[in-house]
C-alpha positions as semicolon CSV with decimal commas, in nm:
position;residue;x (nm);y (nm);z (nm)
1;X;0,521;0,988;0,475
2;X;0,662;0,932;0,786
3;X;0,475;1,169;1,113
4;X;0,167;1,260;0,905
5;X;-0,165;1,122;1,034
6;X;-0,425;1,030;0,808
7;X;-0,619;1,379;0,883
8;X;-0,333;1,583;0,801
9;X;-0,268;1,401;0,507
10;X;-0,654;1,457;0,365
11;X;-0,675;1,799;0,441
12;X;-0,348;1,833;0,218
13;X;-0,484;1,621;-0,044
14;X;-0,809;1,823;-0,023
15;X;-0,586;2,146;-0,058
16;X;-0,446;2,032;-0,366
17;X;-0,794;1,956;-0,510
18;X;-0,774;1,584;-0,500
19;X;-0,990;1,329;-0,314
20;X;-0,834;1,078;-0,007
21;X;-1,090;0,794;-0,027
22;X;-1,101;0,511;0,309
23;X;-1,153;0,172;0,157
24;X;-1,345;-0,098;0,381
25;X;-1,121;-0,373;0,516
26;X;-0,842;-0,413;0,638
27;X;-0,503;-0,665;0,610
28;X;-0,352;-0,827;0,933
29;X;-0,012;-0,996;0,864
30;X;0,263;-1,125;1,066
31;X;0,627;-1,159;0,980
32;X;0,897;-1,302;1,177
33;X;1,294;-1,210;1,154
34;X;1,597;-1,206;1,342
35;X;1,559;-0,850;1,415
36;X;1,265;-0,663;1,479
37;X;1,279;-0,442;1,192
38;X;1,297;-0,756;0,969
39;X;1,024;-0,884;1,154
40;X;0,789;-0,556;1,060
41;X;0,943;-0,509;0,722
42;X;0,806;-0,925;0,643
43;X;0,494;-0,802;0,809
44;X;0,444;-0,491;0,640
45;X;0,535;-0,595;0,317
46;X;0,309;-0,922;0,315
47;X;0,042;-0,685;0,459
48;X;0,063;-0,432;0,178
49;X;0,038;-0,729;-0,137
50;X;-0,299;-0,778;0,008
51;X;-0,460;-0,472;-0,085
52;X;-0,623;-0,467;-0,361
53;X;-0,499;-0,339;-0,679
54;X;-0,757;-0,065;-0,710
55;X;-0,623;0,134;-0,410
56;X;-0,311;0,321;-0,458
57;X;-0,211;0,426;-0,090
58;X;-0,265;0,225;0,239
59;X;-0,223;0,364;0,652
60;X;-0,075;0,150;0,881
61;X;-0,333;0,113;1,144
62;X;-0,122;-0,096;1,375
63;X;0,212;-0,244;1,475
64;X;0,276;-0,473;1,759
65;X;0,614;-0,652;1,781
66;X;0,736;-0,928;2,009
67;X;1,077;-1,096;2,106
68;X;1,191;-1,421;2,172
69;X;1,516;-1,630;2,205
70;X;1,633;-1,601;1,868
71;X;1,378;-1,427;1,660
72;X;1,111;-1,152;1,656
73;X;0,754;-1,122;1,577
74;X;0,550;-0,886;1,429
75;X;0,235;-0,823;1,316
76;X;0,079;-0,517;1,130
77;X;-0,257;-0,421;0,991
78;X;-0,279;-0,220;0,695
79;X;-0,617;0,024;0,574
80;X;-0,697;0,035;0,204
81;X;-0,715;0,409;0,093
82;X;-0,742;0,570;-0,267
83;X;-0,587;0,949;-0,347
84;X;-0,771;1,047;-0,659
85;X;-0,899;1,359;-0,872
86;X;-1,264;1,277;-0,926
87;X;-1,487;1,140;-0,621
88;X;-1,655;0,827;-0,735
89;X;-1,444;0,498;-0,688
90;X;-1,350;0,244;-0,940
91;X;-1,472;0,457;-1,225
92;X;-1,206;0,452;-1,532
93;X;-1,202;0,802;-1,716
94;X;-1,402;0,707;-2,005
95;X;-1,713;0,602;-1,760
96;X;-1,656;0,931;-1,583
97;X;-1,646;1,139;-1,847
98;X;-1,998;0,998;-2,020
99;X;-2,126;1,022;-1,672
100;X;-2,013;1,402;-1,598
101;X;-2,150;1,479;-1,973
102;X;-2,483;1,348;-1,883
103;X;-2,497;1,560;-1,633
């Protein structure tokens, strides 16, 4: 979703009745290439197999790239985030549902 900053993107979520949870940590990789959009596609994607499984969306929080003689650098850092219906994390529906019928 290229252009849309994390607050613009929760208030839509929020709109549509879903939940944008912010996971804790985040993932710093570097990637190198000949160009510098290989470079930051390495990066990004080595970046983005780091987050855990549980989250299902991730911001890029940074981007820095570098040249020299032959090659490029790059090195992004990734935030864990979660779009969701319900609000509590890491609960699977049949948890949630006891848990909203006790209630």
């Amino acid at each position: 979703m290229k252009g849309i900053t994390a607050p613009v993107l929760d208030t839509m979520i929020c709109r549509a009745g879903w939940h944008f949870m912010w996971g804790h940590g985040s993932c710093v990789w570097v990637g190198f290439g000949m160009t510098q959009k290989n470079a930051a596609n390495r990066a990004l994607a080595r970046a983005l197999k780091e987050i855990a499984r549980r989250f299902n969306a991730a911001e890029l929080d940074s981007f820095v790239a570098a040249k020299y003689p032959g090659f490029h650098i790059a090195r992004v850092t990734v935030q864990p985030r979660h779009i969701q219906q319900h609000t509590l994390l890491d609960i699977p529906d049949e948890k949630h549902a006891q848990f909203a019928a006790a209630r």
